[in-house]
TORPAMAR-835265 format. One record per residue (C-alpha): residue in three letters; x, y, z; residue number from 1. Coordinates in pm, 1 decimal. Layout:
BEGIN
ALA  X  Y  Z  NUM;
...
! end
This chain:
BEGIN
UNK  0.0  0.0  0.0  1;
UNK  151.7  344.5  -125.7  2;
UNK  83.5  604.2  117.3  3;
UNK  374.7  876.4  46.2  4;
UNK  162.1  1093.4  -143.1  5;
UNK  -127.0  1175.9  113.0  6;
UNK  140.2  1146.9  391.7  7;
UNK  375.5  1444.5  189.7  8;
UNK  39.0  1659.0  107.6  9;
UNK  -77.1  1624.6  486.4  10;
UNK  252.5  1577.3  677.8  11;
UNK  320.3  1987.9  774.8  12;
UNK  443.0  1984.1  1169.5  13;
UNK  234.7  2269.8  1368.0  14;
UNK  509.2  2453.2  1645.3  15;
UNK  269.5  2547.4  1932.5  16;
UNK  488.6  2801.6  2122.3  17;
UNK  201.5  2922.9  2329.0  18;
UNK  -78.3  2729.3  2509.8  19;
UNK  -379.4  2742.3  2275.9  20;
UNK  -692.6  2894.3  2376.1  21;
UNK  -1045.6  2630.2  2386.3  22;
UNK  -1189.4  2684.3  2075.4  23;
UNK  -1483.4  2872.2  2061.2  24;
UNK  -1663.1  2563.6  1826.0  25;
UNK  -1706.4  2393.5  2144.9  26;
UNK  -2151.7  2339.8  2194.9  27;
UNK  -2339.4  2114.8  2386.7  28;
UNK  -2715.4  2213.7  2227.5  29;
UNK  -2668.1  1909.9  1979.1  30;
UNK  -2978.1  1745.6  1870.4  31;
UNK  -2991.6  1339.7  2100.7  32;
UNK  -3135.6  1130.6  1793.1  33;
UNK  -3031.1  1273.5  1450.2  34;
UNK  -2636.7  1291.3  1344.6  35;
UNK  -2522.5  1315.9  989.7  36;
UNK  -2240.8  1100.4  853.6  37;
UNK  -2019.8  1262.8  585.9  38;
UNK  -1757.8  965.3  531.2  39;
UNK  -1628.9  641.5  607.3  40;
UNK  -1344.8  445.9  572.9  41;
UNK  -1219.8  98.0  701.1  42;
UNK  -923.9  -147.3  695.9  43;
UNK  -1011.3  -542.1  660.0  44;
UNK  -885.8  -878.0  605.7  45;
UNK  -1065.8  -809.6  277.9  46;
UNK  -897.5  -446.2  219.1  47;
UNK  -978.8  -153.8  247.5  48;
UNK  -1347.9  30.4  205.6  49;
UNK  -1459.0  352.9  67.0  50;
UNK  -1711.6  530.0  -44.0  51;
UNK  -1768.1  310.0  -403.7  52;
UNK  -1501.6  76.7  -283.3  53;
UNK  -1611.4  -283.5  -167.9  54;
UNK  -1385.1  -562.0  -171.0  55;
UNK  -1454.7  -933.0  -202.0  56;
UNK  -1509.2  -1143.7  63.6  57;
UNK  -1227.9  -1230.6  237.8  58;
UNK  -1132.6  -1592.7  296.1  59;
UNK  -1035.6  -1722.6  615.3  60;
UNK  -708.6  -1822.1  673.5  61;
UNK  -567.3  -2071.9  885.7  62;
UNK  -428.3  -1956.5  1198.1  63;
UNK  -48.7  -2100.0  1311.4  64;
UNK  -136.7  -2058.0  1712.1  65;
UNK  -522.5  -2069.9  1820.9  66;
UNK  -713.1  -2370.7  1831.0  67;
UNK  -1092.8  -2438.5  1880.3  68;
UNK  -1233.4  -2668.9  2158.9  69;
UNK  -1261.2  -2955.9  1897.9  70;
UNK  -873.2  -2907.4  1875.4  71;
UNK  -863.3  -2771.0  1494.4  72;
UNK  -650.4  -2490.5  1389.4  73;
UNK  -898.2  -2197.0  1356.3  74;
UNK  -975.8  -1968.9  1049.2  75;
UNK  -928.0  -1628.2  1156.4  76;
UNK  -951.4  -1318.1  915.2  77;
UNK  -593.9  -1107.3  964.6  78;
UNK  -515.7  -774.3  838.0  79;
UNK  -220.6  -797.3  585.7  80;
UNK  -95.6  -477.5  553.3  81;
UNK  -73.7  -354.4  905.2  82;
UNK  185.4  -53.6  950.4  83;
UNK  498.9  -153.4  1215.5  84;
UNK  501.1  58.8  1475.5  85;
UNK  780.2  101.5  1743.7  86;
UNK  671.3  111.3  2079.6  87;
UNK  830.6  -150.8  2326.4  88;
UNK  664.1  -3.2  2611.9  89;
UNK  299.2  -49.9  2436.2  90;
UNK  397.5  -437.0  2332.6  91;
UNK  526.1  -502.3  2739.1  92;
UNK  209.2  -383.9  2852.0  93;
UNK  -66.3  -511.3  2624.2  94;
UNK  1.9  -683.4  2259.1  95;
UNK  -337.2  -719.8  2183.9  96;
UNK  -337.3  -306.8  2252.4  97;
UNK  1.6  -251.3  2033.4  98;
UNK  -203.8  -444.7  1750.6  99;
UNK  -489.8  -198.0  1809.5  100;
UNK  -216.6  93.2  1767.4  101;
UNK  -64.0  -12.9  1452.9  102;
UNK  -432.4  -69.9  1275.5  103;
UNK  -501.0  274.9  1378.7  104;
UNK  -217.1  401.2  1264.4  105;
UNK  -172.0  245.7  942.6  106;
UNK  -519.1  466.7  873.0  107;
UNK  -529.0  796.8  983.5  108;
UNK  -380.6  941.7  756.1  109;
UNK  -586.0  832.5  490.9  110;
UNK  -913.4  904.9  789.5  111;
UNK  -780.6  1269.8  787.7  112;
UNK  -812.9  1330.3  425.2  113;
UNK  -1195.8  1276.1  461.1  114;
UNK  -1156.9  1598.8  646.2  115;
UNK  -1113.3  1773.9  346.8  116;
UNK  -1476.2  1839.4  234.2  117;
UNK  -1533.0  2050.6  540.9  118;
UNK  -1552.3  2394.2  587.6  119;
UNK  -1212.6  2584.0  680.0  120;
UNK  -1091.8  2557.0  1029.8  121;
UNK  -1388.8  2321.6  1049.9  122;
UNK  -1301.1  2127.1  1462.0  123;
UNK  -1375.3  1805.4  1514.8  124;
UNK  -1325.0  1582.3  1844.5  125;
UNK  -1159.9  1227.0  1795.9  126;
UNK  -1378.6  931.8  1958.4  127;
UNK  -1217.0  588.8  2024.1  128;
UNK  -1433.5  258.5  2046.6  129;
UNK  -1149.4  -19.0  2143.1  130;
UNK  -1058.8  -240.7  2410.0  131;
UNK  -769.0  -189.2  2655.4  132;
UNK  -678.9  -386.8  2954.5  133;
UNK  -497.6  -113.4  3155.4  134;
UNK  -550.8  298.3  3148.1  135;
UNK  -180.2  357.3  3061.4  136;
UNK  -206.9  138.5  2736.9  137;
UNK  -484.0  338.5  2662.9  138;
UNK  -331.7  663.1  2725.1  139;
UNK  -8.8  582.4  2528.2  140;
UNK  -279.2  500.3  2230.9  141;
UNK  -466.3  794.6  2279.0  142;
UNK  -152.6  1026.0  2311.3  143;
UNK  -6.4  860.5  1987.2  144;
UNK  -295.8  967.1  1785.2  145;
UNK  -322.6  1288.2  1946.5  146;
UNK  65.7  1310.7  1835.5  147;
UNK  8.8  1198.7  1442.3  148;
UNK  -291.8  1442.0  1370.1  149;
UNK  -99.6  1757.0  1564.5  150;
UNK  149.2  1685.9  1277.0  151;
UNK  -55.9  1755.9  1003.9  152;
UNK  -247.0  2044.7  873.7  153;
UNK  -540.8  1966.1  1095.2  154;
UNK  -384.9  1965.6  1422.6  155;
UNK  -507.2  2343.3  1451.8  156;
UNK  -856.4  2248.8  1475.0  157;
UNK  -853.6  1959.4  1669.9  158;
UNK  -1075.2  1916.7  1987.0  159;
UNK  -1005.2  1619.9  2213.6  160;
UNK  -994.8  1294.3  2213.8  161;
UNK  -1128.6  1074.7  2430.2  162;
UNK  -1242.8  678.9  2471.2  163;
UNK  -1595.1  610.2  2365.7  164;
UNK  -1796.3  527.4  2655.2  165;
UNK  -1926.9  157.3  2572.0  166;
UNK  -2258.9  90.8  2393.9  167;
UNK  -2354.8  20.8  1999.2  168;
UNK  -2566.4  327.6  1996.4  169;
UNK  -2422.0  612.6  1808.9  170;
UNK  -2656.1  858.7  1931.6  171;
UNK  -2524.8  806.2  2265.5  172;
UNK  -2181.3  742.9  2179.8  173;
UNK  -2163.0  1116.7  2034.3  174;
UNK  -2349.3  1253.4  2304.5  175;
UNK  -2156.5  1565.2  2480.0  176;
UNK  -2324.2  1624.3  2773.3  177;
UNK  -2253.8  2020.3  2968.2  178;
UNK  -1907.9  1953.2  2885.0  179;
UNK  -2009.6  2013.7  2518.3  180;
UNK  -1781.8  1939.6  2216.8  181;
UNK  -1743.6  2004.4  1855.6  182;
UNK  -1946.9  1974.2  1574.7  183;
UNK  -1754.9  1736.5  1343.2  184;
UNK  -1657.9  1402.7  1478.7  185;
UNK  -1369.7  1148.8  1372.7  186;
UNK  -1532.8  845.2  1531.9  187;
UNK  -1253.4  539.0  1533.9  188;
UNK  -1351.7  175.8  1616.8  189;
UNK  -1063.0  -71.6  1592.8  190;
UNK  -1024.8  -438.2  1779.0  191;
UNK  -818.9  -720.3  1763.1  192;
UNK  -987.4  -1080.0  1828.7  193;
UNK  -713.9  -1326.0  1702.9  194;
UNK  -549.3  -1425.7  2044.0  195;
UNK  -611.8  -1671.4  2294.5  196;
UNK  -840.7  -1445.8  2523.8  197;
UNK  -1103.7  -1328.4  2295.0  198;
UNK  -1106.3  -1629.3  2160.8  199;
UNK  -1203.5  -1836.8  2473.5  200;
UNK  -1487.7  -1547.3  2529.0  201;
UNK  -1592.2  -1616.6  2216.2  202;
UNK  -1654.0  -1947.4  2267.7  203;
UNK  -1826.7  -1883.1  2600.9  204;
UNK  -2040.5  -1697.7  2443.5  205;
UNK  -2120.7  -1975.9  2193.5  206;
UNK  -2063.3  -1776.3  1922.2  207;
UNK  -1696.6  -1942.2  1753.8  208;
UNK  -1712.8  -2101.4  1440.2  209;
UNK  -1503.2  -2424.0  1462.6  210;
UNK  -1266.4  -2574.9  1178.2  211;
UNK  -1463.9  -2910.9  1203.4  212;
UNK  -1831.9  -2755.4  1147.5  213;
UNK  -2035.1  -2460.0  1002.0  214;
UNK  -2241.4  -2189.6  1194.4  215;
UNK  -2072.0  -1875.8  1394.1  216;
UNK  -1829.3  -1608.6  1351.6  217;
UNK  -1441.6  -1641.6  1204.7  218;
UNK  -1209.2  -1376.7  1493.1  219;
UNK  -1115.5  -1134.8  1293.1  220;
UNK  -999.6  -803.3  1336.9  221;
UNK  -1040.1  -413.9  1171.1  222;
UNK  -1022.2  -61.0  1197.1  223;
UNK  -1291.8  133.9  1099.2  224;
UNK  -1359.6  560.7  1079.3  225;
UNK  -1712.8  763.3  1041.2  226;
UNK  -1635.5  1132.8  1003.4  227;
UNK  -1986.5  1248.6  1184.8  228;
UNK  -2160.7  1578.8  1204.2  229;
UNK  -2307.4  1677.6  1551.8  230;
UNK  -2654.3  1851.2  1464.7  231;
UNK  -2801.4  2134.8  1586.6  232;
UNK  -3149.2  2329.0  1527.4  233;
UNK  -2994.3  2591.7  1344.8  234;
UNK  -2831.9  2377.5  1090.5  235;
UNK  -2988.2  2380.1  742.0  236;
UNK  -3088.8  2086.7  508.4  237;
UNK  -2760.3  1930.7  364.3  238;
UNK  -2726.2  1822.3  8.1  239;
UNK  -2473.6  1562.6  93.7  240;
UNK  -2432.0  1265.4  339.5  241;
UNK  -2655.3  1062.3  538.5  242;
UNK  -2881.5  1165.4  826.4  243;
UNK  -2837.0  877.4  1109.8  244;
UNK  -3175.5  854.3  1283.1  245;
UNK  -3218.4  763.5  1619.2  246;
UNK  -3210.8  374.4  1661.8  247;
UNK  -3435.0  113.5  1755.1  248;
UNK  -3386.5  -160.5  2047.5  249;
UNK  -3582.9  -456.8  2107.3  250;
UNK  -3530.4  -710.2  2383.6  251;
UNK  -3693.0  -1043.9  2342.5  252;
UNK  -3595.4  -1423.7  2466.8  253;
UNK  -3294.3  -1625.7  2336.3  254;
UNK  -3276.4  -1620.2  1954.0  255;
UNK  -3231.0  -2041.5  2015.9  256;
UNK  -3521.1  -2052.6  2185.2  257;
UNK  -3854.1  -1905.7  1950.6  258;
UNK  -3978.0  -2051.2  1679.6  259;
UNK  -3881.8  -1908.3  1314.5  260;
UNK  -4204.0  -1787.2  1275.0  261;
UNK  -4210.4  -1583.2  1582.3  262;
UNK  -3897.2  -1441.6  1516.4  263;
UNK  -3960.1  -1417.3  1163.2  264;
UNK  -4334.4  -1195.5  1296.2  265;
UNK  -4125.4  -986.6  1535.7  266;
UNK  -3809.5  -872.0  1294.2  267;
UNK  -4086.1  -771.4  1014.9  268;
UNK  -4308.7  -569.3  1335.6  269;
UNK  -3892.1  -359.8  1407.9  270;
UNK  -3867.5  -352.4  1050.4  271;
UNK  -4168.9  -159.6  1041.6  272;
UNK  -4090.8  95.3  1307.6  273;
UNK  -3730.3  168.0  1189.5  274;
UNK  -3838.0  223.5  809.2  275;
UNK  -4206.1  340.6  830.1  276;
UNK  -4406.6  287.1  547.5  277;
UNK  -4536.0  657.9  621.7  278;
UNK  -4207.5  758.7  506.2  279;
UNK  -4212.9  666.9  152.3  280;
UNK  -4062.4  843.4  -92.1  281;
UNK  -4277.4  1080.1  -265.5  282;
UNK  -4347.1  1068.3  -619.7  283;
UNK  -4089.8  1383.6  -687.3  284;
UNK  -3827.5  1201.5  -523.8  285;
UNK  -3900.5  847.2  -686.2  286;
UNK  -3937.3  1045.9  -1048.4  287;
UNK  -3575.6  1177.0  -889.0  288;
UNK  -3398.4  876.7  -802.6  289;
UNK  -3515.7  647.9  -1014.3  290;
UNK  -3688.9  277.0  -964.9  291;
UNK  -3462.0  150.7  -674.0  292;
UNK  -3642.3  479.7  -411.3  293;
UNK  -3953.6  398.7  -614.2  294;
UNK  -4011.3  15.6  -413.2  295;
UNK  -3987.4  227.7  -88.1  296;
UNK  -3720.0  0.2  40.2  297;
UNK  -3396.7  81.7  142.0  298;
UNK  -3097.5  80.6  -85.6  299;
UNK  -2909.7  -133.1  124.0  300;
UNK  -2928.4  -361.4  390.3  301;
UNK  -2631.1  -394.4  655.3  302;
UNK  -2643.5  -629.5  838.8  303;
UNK  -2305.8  -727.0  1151.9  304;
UNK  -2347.0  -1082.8  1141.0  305;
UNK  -2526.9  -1342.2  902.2  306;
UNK  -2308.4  -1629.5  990.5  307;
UNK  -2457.4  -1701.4  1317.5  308;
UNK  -2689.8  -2040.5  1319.3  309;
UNK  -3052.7  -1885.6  1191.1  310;
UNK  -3005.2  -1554.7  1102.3  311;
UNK  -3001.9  -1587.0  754.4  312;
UNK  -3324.7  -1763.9  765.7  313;
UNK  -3484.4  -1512.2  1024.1  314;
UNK  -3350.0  -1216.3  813.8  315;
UNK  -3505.7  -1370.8  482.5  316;
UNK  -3803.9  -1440.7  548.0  317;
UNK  -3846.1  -1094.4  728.3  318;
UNK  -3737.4  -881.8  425.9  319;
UNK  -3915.7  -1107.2  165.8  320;
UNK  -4271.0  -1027.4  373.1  321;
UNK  -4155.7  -674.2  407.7  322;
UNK  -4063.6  -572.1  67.9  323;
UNK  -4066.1  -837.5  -192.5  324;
UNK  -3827.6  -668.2  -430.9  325;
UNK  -3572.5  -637.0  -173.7  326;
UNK  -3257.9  -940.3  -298.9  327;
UNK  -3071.4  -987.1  -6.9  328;
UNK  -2796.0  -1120.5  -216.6  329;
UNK  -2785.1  -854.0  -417.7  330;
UNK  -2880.0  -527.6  -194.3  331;
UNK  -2765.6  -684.3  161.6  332;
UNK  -2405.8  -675.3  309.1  333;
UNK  -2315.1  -934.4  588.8  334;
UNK  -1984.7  -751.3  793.0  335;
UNK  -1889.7  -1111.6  938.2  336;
UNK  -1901.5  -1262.0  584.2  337;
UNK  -1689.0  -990.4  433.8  338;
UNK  -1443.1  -971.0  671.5  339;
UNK  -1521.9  -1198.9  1001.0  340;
UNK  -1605.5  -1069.7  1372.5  341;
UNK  -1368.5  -776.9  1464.6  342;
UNK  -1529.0  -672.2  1812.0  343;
UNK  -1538.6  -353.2  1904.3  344;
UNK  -1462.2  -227.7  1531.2  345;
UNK  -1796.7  -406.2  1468.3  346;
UNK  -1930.6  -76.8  1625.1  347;
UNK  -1826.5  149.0  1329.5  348;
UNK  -1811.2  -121.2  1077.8  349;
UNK  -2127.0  -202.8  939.7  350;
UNK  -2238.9  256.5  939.7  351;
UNK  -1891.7  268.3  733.1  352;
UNK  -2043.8  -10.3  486.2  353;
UNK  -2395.8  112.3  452.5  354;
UNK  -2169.4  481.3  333.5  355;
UNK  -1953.2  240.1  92.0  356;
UNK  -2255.4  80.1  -64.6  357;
UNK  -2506.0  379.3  -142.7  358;
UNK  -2428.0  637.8  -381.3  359;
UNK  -2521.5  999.5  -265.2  360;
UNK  -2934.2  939.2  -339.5  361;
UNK  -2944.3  622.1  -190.5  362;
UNK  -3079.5  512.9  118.1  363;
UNK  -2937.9  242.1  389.8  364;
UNK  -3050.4  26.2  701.7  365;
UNK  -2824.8  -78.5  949.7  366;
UNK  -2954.4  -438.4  1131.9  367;
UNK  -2755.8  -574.1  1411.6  368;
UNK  -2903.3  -964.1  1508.2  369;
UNK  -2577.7  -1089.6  1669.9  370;
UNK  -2703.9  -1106.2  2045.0  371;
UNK  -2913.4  -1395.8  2112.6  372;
UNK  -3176.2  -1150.8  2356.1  373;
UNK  -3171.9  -803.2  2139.7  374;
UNK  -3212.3  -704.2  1780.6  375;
UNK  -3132.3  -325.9  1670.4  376;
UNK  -3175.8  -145.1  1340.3  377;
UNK  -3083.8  278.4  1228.6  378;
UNK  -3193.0  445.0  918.0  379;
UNK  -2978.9  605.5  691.8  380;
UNK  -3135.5  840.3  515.2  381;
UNK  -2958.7  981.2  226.1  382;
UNK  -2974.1  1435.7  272.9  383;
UNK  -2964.1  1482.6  -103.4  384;
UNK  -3267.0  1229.7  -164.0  385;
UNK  -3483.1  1406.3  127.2  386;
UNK  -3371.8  1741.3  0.1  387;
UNK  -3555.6  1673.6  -332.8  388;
UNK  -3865.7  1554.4  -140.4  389;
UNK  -3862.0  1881.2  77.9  390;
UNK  -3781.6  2108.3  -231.9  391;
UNK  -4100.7  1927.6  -408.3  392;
UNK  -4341.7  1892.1  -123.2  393;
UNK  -4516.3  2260.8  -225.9  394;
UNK  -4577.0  2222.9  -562.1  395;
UNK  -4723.9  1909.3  -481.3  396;
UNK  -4973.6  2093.8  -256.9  397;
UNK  -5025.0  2349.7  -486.8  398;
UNK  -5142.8  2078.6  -755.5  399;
! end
């Protein structure tokens, strides 16, 4: 991977002589359930993914050290191109965190340029979603990244950054609370799962796909970056991006437990709530974007992890009673079958393939069905798309 262009065009040290006064971008009067996402990017065992960039399927490859309960070499899915990074002190304290540091590093250069398409001296606050066993692995992390953006052109505008606080919920993950923060957000998830530990809680949680049989999820591992607007009142319709909506949670019993039909009856009832068929697209905006907005289903269907036993059937059978012209094949995205189970990156993930998958008019749903007791979904609904149904909305009155 060639990366000495963007690193030349970005790579201009700031000299901070004098402490820098809090920037004045700095609000806490965001709105709780609507962001908009701008970007995405993410490294895999498949490659990386962009905006109009998805790679194939990545295939598992044998790993030289971990071993499933059935005493098989597992398949794990490993990030190839990983940057080397020297920090002894990282490596002593945590490996699985040192791994964490070199995926994140290998990217943010290439998460920075998505930076670009803001406004001038636009701030933004750095978020973290990943896993570290001690605070001082954490903070050496933290202060690493904090180092590699302050050398670039962007350092000037750059807020904090700060560990997520834990949750799948974006709305929440964003939230600023009195402290307040700025309104652009770099929003990092990155994880490692091929080592012993994760492993083993994998299998606890009976979710580890052995060599010797089918059904579960392949450890894998990724790094994965949203570039998020926080919203306010004030803020105007956008002709670009995607506005996140707030999400949906249901709790219900153990997946292994109901019957298909049940579950089948109570995916198509969230289904329903997350992508009202009040919200249709109106005829301007199907005349607009064509045949694919005119079934009233979404563009694209994300979904974190298809592999596990009966989700595929559970998911099917949902979509083909919800909207019949809906492939699955075709128009869904499984995260785990594209790349395998990357943990906390899983977070990010599947928001930064719904962005890959759509072009700028189309829109995206975002399933998770990976917890046996809880099923989630968010809308993505594409700003340029719902722009054109605003614009039109009066002459269609007036007629």
């Amino acid at each position: 991977m060639s990366r000495a262009s963007i690193f030349d065009l970005l790579h201009q040290r700031q000299v901070v002589s004098e402490p820098v006064e809090a920037p004045v971008a700095i609000r806490s009067d965001y709105l709780p359930d609507r962001l908009r996402i701008i970007d995405g990017l993410a490294l895999t065992a498949a490659g990386f993914i962009r905006s109009g960039e998805i790679p194939e399927p990545a295939t598992p490859e044998l790993s030289s050290a971990l071993y499933g309960a059935d005493g098989y070499r597992l398949l794990v899915h490993r990030v190839g191109d990983a940057m080397s990074v020297n920090e002894p002190r990282l490596g002593r304290l945590d490996a699985k965190a040192l791994r964490v540091h070199q995926l994140i590093q290998t990217v943010v250069i290439e998460a920075l340029m998505m930076l670009e398409v803001l406004p001038e001296e636009s701030h933004f606050d750095v978020l973290l979603s990943a896993p570290f066993r001690s605070r001082e692995a954490a903070d050496i992390v933290q202060s690493r990244l904090r180092d590699a953006i302050a050398e670039t052109q962007y350092g000037a505008c750059l807020g904090e950054v700060r560990l997520a606080p834990e949750g799948v919920d974006p709305h929440a993950t964003l939230a600023v609370g009195e402290q307040g923060g700025m309104p652009y957000v770099l929003w990092v998830g990155a994880d490692s799962l091929i080592n012993d530990s994760d492993v083993g809680s994998l299998r606890y949680r009976d979710l580890l796909t052995p060599t010797s049989r089918g059904g579960g999820l392949y450890p894998g591992e990724a790094v994965a970056v949203l570039l998020l607007q926080r919203l306010t009142t004030e803020d105007a319709a956008f002709d670009s991006g995607w506005y996140l909506e707030a999400g949906i949670r249901r709790e219900h019993a153990p997946r292994a437990t109901r019957r298909d039909h049940d579950k089948r009856q109570a995916l198509i009832a969230l289904l329903d709530e997350a992508w009202p068929a009040a919200e249709q697209p109106s005829r301007a905006e199907e005349q607009a974007n064509g045949e694919e907005t005119a079934s009233a289903a979404p563009s694209r269907l994300v979904v974190d992890a298809l592999g596990l036993p009966g989700r595929a059937v559970e998911l099917g059978g949902a979509v083909v009673a919800r909207w019949p012209d809906l492939d699955t094949v075709e128009d869904g995205l499984g995260v785990d079958t594209l790349c395998g189970w990357s943990g906390e990156a899983t977070r990010v993930l599947p928001f930064v393939l719904a962005v890959a998958a759509c072009n700028a008019e189309q829109h995206a749903l975002v399933l998770t069905l990976h917890a046996e007791q809880s099923t989630q979904a968010w809308a993505l609904k594409s700003c340029a798309a719902m722009a054109v149904a605003s614009a039109a909305q009066p002459v269609e009155a007036q007629s």
